[in-house]
C-alpha positions as CSV (number, residue, x, y, z in Angstrom):
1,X,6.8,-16.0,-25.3
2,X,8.9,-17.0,-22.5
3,X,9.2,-20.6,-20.9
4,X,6.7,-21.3,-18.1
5,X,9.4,-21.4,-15.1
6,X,9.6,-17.5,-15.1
7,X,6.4,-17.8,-13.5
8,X,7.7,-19.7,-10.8
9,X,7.4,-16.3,-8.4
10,X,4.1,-15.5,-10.0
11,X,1.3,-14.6,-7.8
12,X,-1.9,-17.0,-9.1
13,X,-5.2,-15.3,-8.4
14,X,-8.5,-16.9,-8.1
15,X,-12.1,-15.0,-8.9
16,X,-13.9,-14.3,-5.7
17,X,-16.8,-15.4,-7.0
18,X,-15.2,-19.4,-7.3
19,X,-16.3,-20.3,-4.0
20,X,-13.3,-21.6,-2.5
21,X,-13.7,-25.1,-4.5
22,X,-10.1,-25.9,-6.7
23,X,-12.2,-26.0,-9.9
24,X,-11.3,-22.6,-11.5
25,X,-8.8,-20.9,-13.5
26,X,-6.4,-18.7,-12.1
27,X,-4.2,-16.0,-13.7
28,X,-1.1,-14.4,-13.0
29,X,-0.4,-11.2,-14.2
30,X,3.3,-10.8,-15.7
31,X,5.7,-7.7,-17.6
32,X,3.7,-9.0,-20.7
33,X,1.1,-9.5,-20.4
34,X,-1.0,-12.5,-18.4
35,X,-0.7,-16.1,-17.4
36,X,-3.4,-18.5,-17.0
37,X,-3.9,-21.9,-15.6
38,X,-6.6,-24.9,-14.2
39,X,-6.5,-24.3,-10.7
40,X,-6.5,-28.6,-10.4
41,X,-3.6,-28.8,-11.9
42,X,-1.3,-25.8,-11.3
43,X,1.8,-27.8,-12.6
44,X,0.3,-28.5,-15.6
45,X,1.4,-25.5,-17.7
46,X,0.0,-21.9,-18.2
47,X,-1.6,-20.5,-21.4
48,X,-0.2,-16.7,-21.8
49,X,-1.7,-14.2,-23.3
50,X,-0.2,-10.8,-24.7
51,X,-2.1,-7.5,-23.0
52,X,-4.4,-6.9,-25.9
53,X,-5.3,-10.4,-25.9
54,X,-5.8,-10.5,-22.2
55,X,-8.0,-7.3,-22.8
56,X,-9.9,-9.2,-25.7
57,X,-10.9,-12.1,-23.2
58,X,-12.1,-9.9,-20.9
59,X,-14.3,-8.3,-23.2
60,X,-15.8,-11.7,-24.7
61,X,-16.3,-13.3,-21.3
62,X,-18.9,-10.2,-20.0
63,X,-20.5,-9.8,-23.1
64,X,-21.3,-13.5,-22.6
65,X,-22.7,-12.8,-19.5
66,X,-22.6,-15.1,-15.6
67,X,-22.1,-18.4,-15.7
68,X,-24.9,-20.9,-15.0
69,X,-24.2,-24.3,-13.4
């Protein structure tokens, strides 16, 4: 994977559903694949994930169903 400062010009997205509070993760989507990061600390590196990986979390997060505080 590349170094983190191609995703200098990366557009961060938050979920709608985070209710405007800076606790969240956002993600980036990039040539290959996606980018996340803590929305607290945005400096603090990004974790990337290849598009079938990207694809796999998708799938495990709604099979686990919504969140609950």
């Amino acid at each position: 994977m590349t170094p983190n400062d191609d995703l200098c010009q990366a557009h961060w997205r938050k979920s709608s559903h985070s209710g405007g509070g800076n606790d969240c993760v956002e993600v980036a989507f990039t040539g290959s694949g996606a980018a996340l990061r803590d929305s607290k600390d945005p400096e603090g590196g990004a974790f990337r994930l290849s598009p079938h990986a990207w694809r796999g979390l998708l799938s495990a997060v709604r099979q686990s169903g919504p969140a609950h505080d």
